[in-house]
C-alpha positions in Angstrom: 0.0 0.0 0.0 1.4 3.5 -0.8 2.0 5.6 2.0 0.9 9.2 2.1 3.5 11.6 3.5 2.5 14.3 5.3 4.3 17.5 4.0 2.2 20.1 6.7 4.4 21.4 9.7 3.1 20.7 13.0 2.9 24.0 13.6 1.7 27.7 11.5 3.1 30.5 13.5 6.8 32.3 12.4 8.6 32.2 15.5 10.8 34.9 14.2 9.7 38.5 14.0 11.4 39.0 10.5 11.7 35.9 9.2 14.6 37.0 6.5 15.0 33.3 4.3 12.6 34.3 1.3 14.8 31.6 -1.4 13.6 28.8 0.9 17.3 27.9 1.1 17.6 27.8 4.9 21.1 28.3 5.0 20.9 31.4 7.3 19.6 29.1 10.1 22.5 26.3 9.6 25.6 26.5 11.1 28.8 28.1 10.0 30.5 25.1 9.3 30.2 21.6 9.9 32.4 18.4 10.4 32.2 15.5 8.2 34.3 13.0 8.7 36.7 15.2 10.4 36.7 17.9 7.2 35.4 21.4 8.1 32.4 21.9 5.3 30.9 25.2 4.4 27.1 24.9 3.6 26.3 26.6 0.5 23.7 24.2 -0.3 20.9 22.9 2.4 22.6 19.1 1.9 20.5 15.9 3.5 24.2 15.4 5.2 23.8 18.6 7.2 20.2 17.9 9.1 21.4 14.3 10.0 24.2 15.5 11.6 21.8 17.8 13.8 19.7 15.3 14.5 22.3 12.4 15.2 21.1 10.3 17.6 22.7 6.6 16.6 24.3 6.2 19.1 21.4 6.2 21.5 19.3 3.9 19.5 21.7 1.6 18.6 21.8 1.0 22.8 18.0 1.6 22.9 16.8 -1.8 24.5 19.2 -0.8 27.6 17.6 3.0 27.7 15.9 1.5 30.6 18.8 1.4 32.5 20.1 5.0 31.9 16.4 6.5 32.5 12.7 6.7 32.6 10.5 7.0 29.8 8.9 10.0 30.9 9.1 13.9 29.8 11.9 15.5 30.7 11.8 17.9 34.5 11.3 21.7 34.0 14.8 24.1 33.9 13.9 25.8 36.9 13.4 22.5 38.4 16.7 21.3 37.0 18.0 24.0 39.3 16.5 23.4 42.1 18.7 19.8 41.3 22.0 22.2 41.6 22.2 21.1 38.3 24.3 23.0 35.7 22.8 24.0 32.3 25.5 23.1 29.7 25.4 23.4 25.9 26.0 21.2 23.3 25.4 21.1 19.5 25.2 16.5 19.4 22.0 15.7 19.7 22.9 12.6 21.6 24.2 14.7 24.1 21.1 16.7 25.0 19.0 15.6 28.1 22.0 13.8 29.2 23.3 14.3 33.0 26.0 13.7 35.5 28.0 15.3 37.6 26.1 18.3 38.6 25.7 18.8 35.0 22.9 18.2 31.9 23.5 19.0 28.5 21.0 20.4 26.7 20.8 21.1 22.8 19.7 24.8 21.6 17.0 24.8 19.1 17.6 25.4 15.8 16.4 28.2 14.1 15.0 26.5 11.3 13.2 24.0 13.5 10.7 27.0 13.9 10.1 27.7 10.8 7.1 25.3 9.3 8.4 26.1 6.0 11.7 24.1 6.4 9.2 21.1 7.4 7.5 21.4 4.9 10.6 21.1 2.7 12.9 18.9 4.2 11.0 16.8 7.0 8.9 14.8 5.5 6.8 12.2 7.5 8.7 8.5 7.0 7.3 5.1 7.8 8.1 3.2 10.7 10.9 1.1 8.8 10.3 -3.1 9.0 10.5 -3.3 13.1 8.3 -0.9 14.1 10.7 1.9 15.1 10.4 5.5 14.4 14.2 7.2 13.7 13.3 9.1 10.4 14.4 13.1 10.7 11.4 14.4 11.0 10.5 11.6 14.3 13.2 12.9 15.8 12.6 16.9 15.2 9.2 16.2 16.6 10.8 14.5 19.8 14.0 17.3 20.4 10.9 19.7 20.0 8.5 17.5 22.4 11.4 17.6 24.6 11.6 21.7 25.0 7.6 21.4 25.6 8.8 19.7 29.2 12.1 21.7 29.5 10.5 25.6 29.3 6.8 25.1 30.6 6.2 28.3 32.7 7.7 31.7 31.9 10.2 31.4 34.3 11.4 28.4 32.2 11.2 30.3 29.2 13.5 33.2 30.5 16.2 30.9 31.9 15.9 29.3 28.4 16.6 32.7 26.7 19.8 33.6 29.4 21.2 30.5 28.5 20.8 30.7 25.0 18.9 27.8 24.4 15.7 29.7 23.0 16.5 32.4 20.0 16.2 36.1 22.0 13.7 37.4 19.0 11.3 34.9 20.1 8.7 36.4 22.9 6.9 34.4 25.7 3.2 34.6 23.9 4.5 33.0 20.7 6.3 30.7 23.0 3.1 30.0 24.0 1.0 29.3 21.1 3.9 27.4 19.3 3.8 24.6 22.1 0.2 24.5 22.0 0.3 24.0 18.4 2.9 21.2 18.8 1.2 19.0 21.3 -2.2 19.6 19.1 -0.7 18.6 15.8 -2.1 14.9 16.5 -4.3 12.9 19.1 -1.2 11.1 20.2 2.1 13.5 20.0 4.5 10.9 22.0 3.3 8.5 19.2 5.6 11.3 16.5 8.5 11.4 18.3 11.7 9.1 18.0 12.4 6.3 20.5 15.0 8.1 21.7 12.6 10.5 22.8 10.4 8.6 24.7 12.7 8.7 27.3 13.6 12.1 28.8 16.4 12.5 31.0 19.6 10.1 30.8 22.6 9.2 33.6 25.9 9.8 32.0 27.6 7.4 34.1 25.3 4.7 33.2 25.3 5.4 29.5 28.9 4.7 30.5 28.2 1.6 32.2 26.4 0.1 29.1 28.6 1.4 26.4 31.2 -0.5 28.3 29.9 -4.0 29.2 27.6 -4.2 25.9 29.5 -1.7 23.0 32.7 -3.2 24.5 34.4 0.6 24.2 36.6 1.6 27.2 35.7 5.0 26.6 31.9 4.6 27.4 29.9 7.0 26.0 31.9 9.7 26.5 35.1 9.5 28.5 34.6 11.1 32.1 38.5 11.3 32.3 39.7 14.9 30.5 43.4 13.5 31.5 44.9 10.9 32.9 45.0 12.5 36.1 41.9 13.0 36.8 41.9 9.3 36.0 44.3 8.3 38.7 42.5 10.6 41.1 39.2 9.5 40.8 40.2 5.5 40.7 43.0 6.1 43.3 40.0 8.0 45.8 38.0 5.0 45.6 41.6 2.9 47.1 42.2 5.0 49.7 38.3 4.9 51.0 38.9 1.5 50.7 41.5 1.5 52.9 40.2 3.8 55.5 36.9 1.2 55.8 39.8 -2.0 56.3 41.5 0.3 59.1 38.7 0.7 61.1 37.9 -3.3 60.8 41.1 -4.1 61.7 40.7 -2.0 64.6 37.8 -3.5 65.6 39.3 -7.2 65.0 42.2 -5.8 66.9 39.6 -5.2 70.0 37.9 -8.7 69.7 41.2 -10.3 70.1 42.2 -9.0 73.4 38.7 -9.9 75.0 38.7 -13.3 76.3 35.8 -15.1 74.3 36.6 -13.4 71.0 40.3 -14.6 71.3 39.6 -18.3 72.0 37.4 -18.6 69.1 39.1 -20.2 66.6 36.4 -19.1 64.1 36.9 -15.6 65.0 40.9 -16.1 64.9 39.9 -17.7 61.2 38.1 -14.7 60.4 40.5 -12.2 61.5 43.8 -14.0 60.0 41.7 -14.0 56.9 40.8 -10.4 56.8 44.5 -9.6 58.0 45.8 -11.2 54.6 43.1 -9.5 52.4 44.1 -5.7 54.2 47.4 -6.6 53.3 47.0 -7.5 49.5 43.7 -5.9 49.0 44.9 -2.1 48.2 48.1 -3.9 46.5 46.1 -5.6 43.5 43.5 -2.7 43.9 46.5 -0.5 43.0 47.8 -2.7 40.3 44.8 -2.8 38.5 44.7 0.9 38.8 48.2 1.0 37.2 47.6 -2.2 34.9 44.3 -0.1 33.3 46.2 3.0 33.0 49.2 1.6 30.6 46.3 -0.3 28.7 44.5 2.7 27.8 47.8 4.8 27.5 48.8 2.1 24.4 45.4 2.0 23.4 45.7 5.6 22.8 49.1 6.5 21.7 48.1 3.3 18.8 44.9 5.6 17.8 46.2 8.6 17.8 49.5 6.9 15.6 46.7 5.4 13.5 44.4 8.8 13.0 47.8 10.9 11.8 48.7 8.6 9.0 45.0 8.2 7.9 44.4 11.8 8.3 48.0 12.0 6.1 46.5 10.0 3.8 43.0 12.3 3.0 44.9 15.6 2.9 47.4 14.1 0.6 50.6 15.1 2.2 52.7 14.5 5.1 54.2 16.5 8.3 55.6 13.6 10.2 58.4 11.1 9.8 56.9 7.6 9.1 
């Protein structure tokens, strides 16, 4: 059976006062430049290539029966309430980044310009089929969800104009059209969560569990995204986890120490068992705790000096010339 795309916007109103793109290029809202495949691109044209890499979020999907373990597949909290978390409201341009958290920190994605105006949906978001397992990842899914998202994010005015300090909103836009623009979003169908990408049925997503998964399922070492800038930071967040270790097996031994001089803890020869035991582990534990430490550290210092060797010559070999001895 042919399917009927929908070419209407899920929304009327110009969020712009002045909207300024009368070629129906879009260009004005894209970015200055973009990275493909680690080249610096100029648009001059509005290029499929160009929206994906907006709305890139693979890396999510490809995980997306483990989701549940990162989240809850429910709307993302408020900003202001975000605060209230003594969370920190950090930018990013990766879609797979945005609604992610850790650290005293979520990312969150600024909208696009273009993605408010309905004449760039009508143009280059067309509706897709779900493809042959039932999944909705076409462009225009995921549009629907970053935008479903920012219906959660900036709910009240006071939302709206921590939206606009942060950047995340464009400045032209005012509160009322804020307004009417959401409403017209969540009544463009009976079901809107039933638009959106899966990524987007879940809202906000634990960094260090992303971590977790990308590390036991994806097999990377990195994770997600590497919560180490350097490798000290590495040593001193493995090496804090050694020394609380440590400080937990001093006060055991202390109290083992105690048992032994009463008189029924130090004829038990279970108790005796117990506290040679212990004794050996204190003494070896924070030794092979150390060495793994150490043993990690020179793993993922060859992993990366071999990478990095790698990328140069590869990256020698696409520019077509050469700056380092081989």
């Amino acid at each position: 059976m042919e399917q009927i795309q929908n070419k209407n916007a899920p929304f009327s109103c110009f969020l712009d006062e002045t909207p300024t793109d009368t070629d129906g290029s879009h260009l004005e809202y894209l970015a200055a430049s973009y990275r493909i495949k680690d080249t610096l691109i100029a648009p001059i044209h509005l290029e499929r290539c160009f929206v994906e890499q907006e709305f890139d979020v693979d890396r999510l999907h490809h995980i997306m029966k483990w989701l549940w373990v990162a989240g809850r597949p429910v709307p993302p909290r408020p900003l202001h309430y975000q605060l209230i978390l003594r969370r920190e409201l950090v930018i990013t341009e990766r879609m797979d980044m945005h609604m992610v958290w850790g650290q005293g920190r979520i990312f969150l994605k600024p909208i696009p310009r273009f993605l408010l105006d309905p004449r760039f949906w009508e143009s280059s978001l067309l509706s897709d089929p779900p493809n042959f397992h039932g999944e909705k990842r076409s462009l225009r899914h995921r549009a629907m969800g970053f935008l479903v998202s920012y219906a959660a994010l900036v709910a009240h005015e006071s939302d709206f104009y921590i939206a606009q300090d942060r950047h995340l909103i464009p400045a032209d836009v005012t509160w009322r059209k804020w307004q009417i623009f959401i409403r017209q979003i969540l009544t463009s169908s009976k079901s809107v969560q039933s638009d959106v990408a899966d990524r987007f049925i879940y809202g906000e997503l634990r960094l260090n569990r992303l971590n977790l998964v990308y590390f036991f399922i994806e097999r990377s070492l990195r994770g997600y995204i590497s919560q180490w800038n350097s490798y000290g930071s590495f040593y001193r967040d493995n090496m804090g986890l050694v020394v609380a270790a440590t400080t937990y097996i001093v006060v055991i031994l202390s109290a083992l120490q105690v048992g032994l001089g009463t008189t029924r803890l130090g004829e038990s020869d279970a108790f005796q068992l117990v506290s040679y035991v212990f004794t050996m582990f204190s003494i070896f534990g924070p030794l092979a705790g150390v060495g793994i430490i150490v043993g990690v550290f020179c793993l993922v210092f060859v992993l990366n000096w071999v990478w990095a060797r790698n990328n140069e010559r590869k990256r020698e070999k696409e520019l077509g010339r050469s700056w380092s001895a081989t």
